[in-house]
Every structure is written in C-alpha cells, then in structure tokens.
ZAKOL-610849 format. One record per residue: residue number from 1; residue in one letter; x, y, z of N, C-alpha, C in turn. Coordinates in Angstrom, 2 decimals. Example, Ala and Ser with C-alpha at 12.3 -4.5 7.8 and 13.67 -1.06 7.14 Angstrom:
! ZAKOL-610849
NODE  num  residu      n_u      n_v      n_w     ca_u     ca_v     ca_w      c_u      c_v      c_w
NODE    1       A    13.19    -5.69     7.80    12.30    -4.50     7.80    13.20    -3.30     7.80
NODE    2       S    12.85    -2.25     7.08    13.67    -1.06     7.14    12.90     0.03     7.87
END
This chain:
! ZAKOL-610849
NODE  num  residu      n_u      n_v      n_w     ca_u     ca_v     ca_w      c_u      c_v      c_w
NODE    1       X   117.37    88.93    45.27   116.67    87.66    45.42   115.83    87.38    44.17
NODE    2       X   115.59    86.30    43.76   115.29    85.64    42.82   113.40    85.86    43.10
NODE    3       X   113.08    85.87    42.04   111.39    85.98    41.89   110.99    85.14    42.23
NODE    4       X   111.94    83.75    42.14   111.27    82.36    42.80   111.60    82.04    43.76
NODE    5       X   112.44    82.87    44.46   113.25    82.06    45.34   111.85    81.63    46.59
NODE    6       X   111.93    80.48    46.96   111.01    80.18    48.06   109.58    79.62    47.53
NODE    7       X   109.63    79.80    46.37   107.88    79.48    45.92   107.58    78.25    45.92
NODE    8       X   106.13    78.10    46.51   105.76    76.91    46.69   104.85    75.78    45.75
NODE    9       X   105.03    74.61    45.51   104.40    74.09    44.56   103.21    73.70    44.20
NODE   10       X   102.74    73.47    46.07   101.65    73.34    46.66   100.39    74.09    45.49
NODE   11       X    99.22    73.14    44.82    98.10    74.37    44.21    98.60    74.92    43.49
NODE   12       X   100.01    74.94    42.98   100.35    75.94    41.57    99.94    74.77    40.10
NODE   13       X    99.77    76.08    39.14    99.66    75.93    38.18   100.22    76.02    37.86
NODE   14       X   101.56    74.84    36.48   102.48    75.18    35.54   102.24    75.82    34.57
NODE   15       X   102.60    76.69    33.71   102.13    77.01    32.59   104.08    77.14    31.58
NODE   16       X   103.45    76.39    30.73   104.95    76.84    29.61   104.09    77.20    28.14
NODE   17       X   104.53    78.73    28.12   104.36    79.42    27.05   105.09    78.87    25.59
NODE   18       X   104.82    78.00    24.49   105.92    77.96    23.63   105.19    79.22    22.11
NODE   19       X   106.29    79.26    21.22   105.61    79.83    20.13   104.61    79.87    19.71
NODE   20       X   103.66    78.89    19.70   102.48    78.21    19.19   101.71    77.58    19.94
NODE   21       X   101.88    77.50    21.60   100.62    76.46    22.16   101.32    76.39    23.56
NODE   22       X   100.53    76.44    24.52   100.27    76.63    25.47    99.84    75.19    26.43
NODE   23       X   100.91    75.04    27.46   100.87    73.22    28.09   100.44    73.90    29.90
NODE   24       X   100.13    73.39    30.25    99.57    73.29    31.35    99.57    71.93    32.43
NODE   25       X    99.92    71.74    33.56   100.16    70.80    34.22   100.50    71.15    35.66
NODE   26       X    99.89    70.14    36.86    99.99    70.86    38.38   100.24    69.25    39.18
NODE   27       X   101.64    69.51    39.68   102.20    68.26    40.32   101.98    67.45    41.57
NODE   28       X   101.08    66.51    41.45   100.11    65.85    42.24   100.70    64.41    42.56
NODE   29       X   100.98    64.06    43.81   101.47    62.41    44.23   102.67    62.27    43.50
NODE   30       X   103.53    62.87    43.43   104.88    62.97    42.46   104.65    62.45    41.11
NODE   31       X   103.77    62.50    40.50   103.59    62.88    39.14   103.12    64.15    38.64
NODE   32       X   103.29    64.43    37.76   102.22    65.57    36.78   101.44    65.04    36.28
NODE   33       X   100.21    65.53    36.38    98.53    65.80    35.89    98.35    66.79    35.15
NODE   34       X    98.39    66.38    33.52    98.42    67.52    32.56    97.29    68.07    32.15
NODE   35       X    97.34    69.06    31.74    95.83    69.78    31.40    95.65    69.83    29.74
NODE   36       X    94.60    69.17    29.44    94.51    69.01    28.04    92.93    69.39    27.92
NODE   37       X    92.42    71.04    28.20    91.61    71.52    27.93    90.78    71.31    26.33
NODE   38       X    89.53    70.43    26.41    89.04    70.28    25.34    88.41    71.60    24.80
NODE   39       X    88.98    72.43    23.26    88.08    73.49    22.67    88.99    74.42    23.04
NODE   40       X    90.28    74.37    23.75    91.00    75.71    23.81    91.98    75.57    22.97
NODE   41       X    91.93    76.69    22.77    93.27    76.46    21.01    93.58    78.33    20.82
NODE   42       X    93.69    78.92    22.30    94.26    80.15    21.89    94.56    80.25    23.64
NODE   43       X    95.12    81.79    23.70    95.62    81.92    25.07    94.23    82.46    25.74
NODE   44       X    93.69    83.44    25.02    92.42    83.89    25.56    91.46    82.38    25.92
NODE   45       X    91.34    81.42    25.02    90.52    80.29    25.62    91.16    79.50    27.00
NODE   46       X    92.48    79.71    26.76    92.89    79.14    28.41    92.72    80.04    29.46
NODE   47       X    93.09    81.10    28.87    92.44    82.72    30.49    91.12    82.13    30.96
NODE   48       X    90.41    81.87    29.89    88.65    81.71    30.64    88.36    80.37    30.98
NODE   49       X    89.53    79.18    30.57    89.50    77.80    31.34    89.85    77.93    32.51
NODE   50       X    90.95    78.55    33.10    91.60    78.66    34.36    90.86    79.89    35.10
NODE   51       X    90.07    80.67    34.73    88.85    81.58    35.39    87.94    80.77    36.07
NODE   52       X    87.76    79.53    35.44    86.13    79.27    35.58    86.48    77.88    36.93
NODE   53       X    88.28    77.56    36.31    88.27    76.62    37.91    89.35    77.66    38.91
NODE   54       X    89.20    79.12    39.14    90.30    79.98    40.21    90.20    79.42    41.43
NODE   55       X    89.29    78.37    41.68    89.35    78.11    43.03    90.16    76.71    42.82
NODE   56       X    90.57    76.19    42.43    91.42    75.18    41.83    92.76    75.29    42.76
NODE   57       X    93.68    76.76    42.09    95.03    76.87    42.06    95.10    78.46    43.23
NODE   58       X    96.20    78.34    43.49    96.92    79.19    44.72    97.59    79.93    43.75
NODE   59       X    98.38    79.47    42.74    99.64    80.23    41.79    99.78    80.00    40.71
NODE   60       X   100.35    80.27    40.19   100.60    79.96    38.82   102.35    80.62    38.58
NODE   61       X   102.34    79.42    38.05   104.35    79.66    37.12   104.37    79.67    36.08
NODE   62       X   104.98    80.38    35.61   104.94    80.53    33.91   106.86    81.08    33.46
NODE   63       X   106.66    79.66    32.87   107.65    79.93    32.00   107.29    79.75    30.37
NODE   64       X   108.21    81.17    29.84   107.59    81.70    28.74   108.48    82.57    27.57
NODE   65       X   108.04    81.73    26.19   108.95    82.92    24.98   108.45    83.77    24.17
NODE   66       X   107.21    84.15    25.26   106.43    84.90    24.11   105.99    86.06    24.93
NODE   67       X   106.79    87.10    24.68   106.03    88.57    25.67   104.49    88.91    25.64
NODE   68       X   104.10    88.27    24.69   102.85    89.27    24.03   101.89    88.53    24.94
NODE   69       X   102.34    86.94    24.97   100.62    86.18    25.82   101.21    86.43    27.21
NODE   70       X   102.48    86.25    27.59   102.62    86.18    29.27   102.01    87.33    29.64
NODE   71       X   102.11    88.96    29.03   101.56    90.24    29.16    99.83    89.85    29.57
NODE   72       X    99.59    89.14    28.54    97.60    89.05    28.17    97.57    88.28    29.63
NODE   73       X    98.65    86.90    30.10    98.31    86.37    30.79    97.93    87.10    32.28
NODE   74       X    99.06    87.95    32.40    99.54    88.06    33.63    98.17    89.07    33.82
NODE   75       X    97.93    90.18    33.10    96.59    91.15    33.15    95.27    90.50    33.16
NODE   76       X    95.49    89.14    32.59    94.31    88.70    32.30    93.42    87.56    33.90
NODE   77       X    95.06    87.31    34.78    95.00    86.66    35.68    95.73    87.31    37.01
NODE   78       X    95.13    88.39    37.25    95.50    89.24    38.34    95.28    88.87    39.35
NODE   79       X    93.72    87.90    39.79    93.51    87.25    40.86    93.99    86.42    41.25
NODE   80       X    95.49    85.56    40.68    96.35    84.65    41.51    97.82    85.23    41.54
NODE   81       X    98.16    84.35    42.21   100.26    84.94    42.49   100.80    84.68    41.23
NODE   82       X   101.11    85.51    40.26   102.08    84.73    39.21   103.67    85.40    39.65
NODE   83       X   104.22    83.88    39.39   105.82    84.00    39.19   106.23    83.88    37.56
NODE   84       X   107.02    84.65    37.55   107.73    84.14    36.08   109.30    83.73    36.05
NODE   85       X   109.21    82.57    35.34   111.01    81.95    35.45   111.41    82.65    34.54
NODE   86       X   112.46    82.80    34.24   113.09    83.62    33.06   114.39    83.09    33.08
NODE   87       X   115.71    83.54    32.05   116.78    82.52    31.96   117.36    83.49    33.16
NODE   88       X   117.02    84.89    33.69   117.94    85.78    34.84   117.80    84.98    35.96
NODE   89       X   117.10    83.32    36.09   117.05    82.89    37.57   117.88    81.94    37.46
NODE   90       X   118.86    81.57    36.16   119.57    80.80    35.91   121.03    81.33    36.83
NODE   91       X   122.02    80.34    37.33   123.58    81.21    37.81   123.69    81.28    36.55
NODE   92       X   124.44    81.94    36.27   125.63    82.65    34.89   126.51    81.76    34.79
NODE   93       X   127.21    80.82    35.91   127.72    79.71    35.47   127.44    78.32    35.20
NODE   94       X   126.29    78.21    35.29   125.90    77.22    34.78   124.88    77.33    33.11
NODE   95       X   125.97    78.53    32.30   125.08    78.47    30.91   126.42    79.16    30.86
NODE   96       X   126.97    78.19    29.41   128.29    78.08    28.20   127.18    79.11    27.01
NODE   97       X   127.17    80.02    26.99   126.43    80.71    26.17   127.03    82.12    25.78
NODE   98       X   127.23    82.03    24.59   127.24    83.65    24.41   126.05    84.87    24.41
NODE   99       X   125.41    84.00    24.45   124.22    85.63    24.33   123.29    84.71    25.06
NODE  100       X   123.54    84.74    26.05   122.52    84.15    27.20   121.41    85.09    27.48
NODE  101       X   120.98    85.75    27.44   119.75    86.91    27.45   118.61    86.73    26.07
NODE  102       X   119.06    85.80    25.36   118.13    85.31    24.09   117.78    84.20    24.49
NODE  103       X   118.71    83.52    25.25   118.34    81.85    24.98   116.92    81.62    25.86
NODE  104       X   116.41    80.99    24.93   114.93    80.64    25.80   114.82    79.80    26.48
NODE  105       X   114.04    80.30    28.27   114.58    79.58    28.89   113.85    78.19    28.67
NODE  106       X   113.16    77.77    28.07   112.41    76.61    27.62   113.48    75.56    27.16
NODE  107       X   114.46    76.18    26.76   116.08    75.06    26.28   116.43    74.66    27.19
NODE  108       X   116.66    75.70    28.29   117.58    75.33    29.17   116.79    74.29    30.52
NODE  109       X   115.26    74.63    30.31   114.31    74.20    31.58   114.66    72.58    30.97
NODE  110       X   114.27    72.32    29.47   114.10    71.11    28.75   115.34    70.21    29.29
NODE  111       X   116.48    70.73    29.33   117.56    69.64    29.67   118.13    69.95    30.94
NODE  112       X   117.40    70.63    32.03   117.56    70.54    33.63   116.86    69.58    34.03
NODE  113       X   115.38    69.04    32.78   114.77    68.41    33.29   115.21    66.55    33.46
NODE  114       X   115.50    66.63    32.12   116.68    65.54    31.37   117.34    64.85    32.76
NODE  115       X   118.47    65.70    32.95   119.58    65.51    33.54   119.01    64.73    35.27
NODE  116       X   117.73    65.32    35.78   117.38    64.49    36.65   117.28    63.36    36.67
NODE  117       X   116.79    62.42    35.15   116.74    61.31    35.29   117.70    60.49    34.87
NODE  118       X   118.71    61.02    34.65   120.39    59.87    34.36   121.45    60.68    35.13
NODE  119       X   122.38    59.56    35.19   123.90    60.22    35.50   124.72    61.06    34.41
NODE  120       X   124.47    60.62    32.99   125.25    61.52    32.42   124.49    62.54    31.31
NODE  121       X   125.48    63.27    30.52   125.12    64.55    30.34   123.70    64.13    29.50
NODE  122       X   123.27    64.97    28.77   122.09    64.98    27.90   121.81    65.48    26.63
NODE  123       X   121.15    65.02    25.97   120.79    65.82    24.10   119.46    65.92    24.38
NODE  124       X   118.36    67.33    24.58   117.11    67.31    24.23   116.62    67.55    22.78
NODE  125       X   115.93    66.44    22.43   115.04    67.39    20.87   113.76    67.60    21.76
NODE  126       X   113.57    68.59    21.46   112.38    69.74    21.15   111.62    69.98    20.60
NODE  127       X   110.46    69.08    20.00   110.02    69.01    19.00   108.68    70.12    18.52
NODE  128       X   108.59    71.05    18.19   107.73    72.23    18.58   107.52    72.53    17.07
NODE  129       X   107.01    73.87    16.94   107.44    74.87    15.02   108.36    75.20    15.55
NODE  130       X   109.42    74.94    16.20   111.03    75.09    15.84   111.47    73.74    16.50
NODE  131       X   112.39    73.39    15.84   112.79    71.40    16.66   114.17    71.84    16.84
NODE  132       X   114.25    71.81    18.23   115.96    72.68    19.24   116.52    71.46    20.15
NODE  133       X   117.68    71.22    19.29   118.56    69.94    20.11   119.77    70.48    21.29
NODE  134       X   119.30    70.36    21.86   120.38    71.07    23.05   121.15    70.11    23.66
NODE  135       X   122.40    70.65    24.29   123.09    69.58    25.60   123.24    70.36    26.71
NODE  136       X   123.37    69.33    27.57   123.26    69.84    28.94   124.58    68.68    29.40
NODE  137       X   125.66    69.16    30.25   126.68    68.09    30.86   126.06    67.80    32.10
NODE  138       X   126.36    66.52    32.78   125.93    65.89    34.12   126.08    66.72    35.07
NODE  139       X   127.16    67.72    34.82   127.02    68.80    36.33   126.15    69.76    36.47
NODE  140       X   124.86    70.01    34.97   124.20    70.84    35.05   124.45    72.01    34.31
NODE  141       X   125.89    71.98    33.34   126.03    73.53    32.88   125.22    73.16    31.28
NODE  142       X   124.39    73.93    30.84   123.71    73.89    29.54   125.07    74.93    28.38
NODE  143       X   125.12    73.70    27.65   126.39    74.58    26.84   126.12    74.72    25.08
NODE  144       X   124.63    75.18    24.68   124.40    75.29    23.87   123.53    74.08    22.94
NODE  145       X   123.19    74.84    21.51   122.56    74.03    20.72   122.08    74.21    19.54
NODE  146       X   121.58    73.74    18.85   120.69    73.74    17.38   119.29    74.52    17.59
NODE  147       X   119.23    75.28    16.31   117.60    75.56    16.48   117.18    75.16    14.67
NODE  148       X   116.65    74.45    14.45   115.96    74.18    13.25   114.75    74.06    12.64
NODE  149       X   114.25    74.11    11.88   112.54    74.13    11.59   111.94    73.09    11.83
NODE  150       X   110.84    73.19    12.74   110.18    71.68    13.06   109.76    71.26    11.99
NODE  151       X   109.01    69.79    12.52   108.84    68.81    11.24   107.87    69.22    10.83
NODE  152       X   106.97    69.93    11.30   105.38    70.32    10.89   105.45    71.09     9.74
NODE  153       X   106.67    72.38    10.28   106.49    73.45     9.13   107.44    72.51     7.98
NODE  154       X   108.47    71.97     8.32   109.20    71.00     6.82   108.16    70.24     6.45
NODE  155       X   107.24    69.82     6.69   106.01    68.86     5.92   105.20    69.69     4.90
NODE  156       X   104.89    71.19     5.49   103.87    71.89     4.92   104.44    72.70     3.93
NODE  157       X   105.79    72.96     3.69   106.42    73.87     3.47   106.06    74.20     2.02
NODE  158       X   105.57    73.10     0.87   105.40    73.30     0.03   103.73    74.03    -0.57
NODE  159       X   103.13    73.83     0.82   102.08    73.74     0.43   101.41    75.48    -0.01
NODE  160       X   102.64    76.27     0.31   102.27    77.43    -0.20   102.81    77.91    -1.36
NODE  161       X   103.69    76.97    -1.47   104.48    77.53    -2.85   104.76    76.98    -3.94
NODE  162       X   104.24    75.40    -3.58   104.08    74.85    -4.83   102.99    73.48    -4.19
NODE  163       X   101.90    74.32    -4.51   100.88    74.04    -4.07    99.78    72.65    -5.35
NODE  164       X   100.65    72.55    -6.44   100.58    71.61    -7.40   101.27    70.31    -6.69
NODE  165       X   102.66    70.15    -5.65   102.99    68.81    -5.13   101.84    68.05    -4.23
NODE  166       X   101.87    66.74    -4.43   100.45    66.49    -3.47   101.41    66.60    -1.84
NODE  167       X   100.58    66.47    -1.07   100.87    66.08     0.48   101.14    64.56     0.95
NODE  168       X   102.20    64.49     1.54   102.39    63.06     1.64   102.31    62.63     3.45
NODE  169       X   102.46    61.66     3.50   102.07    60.61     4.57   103.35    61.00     5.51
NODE  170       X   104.00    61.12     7.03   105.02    61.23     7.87   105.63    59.96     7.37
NODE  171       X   107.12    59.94     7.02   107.50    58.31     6.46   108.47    58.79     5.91
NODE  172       X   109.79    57.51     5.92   111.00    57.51     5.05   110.72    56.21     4.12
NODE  173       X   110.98    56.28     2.78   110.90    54.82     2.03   111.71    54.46     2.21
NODE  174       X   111.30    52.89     1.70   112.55    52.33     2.17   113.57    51.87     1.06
NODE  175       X   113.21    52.80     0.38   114.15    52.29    -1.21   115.09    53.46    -1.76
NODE  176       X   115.85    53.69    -1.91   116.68    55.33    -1.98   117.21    55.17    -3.50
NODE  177       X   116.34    55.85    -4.26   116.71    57.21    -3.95   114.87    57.02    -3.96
NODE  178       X   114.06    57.93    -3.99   112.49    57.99    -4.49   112.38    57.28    -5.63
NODE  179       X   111.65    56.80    -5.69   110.88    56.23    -7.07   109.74    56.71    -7.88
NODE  180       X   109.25    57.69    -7.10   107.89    58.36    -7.05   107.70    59.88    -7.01
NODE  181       X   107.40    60.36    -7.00   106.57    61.89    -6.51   106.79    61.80    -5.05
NODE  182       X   105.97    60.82    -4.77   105.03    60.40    -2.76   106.81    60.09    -2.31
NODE  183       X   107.15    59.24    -2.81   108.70    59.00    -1.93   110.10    60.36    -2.03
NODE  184       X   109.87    60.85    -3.59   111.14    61.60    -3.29   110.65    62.62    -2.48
NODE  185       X   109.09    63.35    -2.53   109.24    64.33    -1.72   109.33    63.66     0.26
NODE  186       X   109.04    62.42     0.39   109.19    61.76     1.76   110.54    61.88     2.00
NODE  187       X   111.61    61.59     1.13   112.92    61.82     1.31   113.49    62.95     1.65
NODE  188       X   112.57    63.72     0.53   113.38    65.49     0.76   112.96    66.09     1.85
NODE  189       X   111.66    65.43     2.83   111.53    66.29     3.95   111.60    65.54     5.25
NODE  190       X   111.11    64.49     5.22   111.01    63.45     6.57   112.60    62.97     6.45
NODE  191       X   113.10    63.02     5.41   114.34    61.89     5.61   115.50    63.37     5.86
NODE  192       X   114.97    64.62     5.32   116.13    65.23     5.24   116.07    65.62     6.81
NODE  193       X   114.57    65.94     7.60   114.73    65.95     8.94   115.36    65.04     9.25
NODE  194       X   115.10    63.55     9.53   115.83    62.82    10.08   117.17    63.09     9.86
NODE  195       X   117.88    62.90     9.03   119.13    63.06     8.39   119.68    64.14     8.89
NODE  196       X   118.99    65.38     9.45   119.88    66.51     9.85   120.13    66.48    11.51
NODE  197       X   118.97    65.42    12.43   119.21    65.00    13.61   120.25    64.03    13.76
NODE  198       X   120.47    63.12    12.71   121.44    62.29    12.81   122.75    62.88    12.95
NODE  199       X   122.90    64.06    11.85   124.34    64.69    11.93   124.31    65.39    13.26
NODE  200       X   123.26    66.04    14.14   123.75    67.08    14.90   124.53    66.25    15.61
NODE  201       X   123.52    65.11    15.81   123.70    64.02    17.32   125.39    62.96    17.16
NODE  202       X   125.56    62.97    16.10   127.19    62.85    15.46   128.08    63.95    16.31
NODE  203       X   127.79    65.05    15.94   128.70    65.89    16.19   129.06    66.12    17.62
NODE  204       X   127.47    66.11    18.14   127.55    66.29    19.72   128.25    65.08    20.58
NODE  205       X   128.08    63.72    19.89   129.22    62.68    20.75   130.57    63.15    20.65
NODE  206       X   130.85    63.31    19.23   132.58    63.67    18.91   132.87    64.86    19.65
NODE  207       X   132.43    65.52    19.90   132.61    66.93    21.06   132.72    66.72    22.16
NODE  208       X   131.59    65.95    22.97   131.11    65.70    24.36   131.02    64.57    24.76
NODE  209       X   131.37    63.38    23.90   131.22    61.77    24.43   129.91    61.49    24.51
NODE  210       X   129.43    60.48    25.28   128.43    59.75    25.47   127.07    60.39    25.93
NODE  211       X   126.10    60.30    26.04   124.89    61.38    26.52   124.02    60.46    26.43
NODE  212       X   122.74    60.95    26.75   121.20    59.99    26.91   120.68    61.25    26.15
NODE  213       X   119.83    60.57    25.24   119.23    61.24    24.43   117.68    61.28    24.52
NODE  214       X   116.66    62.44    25.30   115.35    62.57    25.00   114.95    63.47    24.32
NODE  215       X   113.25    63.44    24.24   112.65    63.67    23.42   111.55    64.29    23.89
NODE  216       X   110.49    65.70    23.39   109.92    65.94    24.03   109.18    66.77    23.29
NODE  217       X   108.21    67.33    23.66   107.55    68.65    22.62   106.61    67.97    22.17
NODE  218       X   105.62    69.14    21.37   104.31    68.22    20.65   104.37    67.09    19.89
NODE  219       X   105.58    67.64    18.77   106.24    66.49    18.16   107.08    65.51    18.19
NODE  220       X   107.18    65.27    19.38   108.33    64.09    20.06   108.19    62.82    19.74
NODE  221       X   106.72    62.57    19.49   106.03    60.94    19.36   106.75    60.89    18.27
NODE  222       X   106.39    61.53    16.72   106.38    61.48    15.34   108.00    61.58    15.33
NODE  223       X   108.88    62.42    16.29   110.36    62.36    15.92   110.61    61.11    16.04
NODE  224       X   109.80    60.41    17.32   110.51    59.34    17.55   110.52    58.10    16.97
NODE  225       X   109.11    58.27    15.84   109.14    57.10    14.78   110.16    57.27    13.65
NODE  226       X   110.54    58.36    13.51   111.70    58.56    12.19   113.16    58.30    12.89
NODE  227       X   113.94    58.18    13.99   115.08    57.94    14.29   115.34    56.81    14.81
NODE  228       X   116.15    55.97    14.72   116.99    55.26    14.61   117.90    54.74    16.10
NODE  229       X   118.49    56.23    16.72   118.80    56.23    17.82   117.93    56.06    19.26
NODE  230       X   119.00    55.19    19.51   118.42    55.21    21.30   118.11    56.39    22.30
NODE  231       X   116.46    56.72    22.49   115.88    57.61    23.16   115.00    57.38    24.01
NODE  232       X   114.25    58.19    25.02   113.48    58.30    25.85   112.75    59.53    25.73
NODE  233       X   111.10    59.10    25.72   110.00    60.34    25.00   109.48    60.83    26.72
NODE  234       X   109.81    61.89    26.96   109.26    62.38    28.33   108.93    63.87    28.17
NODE  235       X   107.42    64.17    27.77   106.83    64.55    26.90   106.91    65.98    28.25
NODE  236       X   107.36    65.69    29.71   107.07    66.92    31.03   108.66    67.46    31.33
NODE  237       X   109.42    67.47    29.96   110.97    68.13    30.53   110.50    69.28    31.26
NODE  238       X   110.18    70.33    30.28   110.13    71.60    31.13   109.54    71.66    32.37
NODE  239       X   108.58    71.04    32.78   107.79    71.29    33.51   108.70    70.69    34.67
NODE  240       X   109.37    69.50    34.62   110.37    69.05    35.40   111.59    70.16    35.36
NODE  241       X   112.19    70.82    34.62   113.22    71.44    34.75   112.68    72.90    35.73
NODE  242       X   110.83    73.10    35.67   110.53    74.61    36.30   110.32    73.89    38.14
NODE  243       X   110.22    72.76    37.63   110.16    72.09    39.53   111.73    72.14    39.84
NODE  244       X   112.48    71.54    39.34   114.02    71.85    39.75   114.46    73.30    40.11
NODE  245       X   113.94    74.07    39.48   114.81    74.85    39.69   114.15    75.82    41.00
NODE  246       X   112.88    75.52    40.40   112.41    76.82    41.99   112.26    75.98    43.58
NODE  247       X   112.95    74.71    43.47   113.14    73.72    44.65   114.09    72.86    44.27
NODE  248       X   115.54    73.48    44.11   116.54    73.02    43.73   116.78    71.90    44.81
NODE  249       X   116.95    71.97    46.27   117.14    70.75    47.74   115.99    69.66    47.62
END
C-alpha cells in the first residue's frame, strides 16, 4: 500500500520542496491559499513559521527533490503526520521513462496537474534554477522531457566570469542582430532562452501533435513575457498534481 493511499486533505499542509525554495499552500473552498511567509528565505525559517501556527494544520505533504531539507523537515516536524509523495506512488505505467527512479517527481506532479484542466495532452515549463519542459498525453502517461538552465542562472551567468560585461534588463531587442553591448548580450541570453523553448516546443508538436501549453514555477511570469506561444500561467501545477494523485476519484 501506498504511503498515501487514503490521506486526507482536510488541515494538510502542501509543501513542494524545489532546488532552491520552498512553496507552501493548504486547499480551502476549492482553491489554494498560498503561503508567502514574509522574512523566510531558508528551510529552517519555514520549520519555525509552521511551529509557531502547529495548531493550524493536521498534516503535512511533501513532495520533494531534495533529501537533505525533507530529512531537516521531517526531524524538525515530528509533531504532525508527514506523508511523502515520491515518483514510487506513481503506476509504472503511466511513466514512458527510462530511469524513472531519478525523475523528479515535481515533473511528473507539474503535468498531472496540467492535464486536469484540458482534454488534450500537455507541455509544462518549469520555470525554477533549472527550466524543465515536460509532456504529459491526455490519458495521463508522462513520457518525458527537457531539463535546461533556468533563466535566472542564464542572466547571471556572466557575472562571475566576466564580471567586466554590464548586467542587462529581462528583454529581446527588437532589431537583430545587437547593435550594442546591452542588446547583443539580451540576444545571447534572453533570446537564446527563448529560442531554445521555441525549438523544444517544435519538436514536441512534430512527435506528439497538438498540446496546451503551461507555465509555472517562480519564473513562469518572466517566461511568459519572452514567448510568443499560446500559454496558460498556473503558477499551483504541483500542488494540483499532489491533490490528484493522493485523491485520484
């Protein structure tokens, strides 16, 4: 039996662990009510946010790609029920994967969540310090994806190593090739992101046909001013894909 099987939503706390930052949200009147703790900016500052309201929450769910904080979490929050999703609560047939025991289940939660709100299949970007375009087909099987460097670290990238370029503004010019310093390096990083979403999302029609394409992650807003294509910014995939799955009926 599954770690989730049966768990209730009632008073739980979501928690999705990503590389870098920590989201929080508890599903109230069929929406989510997100937690945007002012002054916490580590895992230890959220242990002692969610201490100070324990009478708040019944549980807590955590889905998570990072051993080291779910460990701090789980020791650090002994006084509630924690469940953890993991990709082992996934069937095996519903993931086209070769090394399904890596894939994080944060990919796969992201476009279970997708797929609830259209009939056909799906493309998630991911917009995080790693930006991960995945598909998911309408019947639910997740059959892989991209993992590439988010836009944050392609913005900064120079700033350690050639720390003489200035820093420029999020933006594609609109004149090609650069004219400038400020534009060619806008080209070489905002446009070459854009430009490398454009090809995935190419490839993935000619493979798989038609899809609905969202958007999601810290950086979802800022992806969504640089593309071109028709999308939808629904900033609670995972958190929708960790309600699907532990109350699949």
């Amino acid at each position: 039996m599954s770690d989730i099987d049966s768990f209730e939503i009632k008073r739980t706390l979501f928690m999705d662990v990503g590389n870098s930052s920590i989201k929080g949200a508890f599903y109230k009147d069929d929406e989510w009510v997100n937690l945007h703790p002012k002054g916490v900016t580590s895992a230890a500052d959220f242990i002692e946010w969610i201490k100070v309201r324990s009478k708040s929450f019944d549980s807590i769910l955590i889905a998570s790609v990072r051993v080291d904080i779910t460990n701090a979490l789980k020791d650090a929050l002994s006084m509630f029920e924690i469940k953890m999703i993991t990709i082992h609560d996934v069937p095996d047939y519903k993931i086209d994967y070769k090394t399904p025991k890596t894939l994080g289940v944060d990919r796969y939660l992201g476009c279970l969540g997708a797929i609830q709100h259209t009939s056909k299949g799906v493309v998630v970007i991911d917009g995080g310090s790693a930006c991960t375009l995945d598909y998911m087909a309408a019947d639910g099987v997740y059959h892989g994806g991209v993992i590439m460097p988010g836009l944050n670290l392609i913005l900064n990238v120079f700033r350690e190593k050639a720390p003489e370029l200035p820093l420029v503004e999020l933006g594609i010019p609109k004149e090609w090739p650069g004219k400038s310093t400020q534009e060619s390096l806008q080209w070489g990083q905002a446009g070459v992101f854009r430009d490398g979403i454009k090809a995935m999302l190419t490839r993935y029609r000619e493979h798989f046909g038609d899809f609905d394409l969202y958007l999601t992650g810290g950086d979802a807003k800022d992806i969504s001013s640089l593309i071109d294509e028709e999308h939808i910014v629904r900033l609670n995939l995972v958190f929708d894909g960790m309600k699907v799955l532990i109350s699949p009926h």
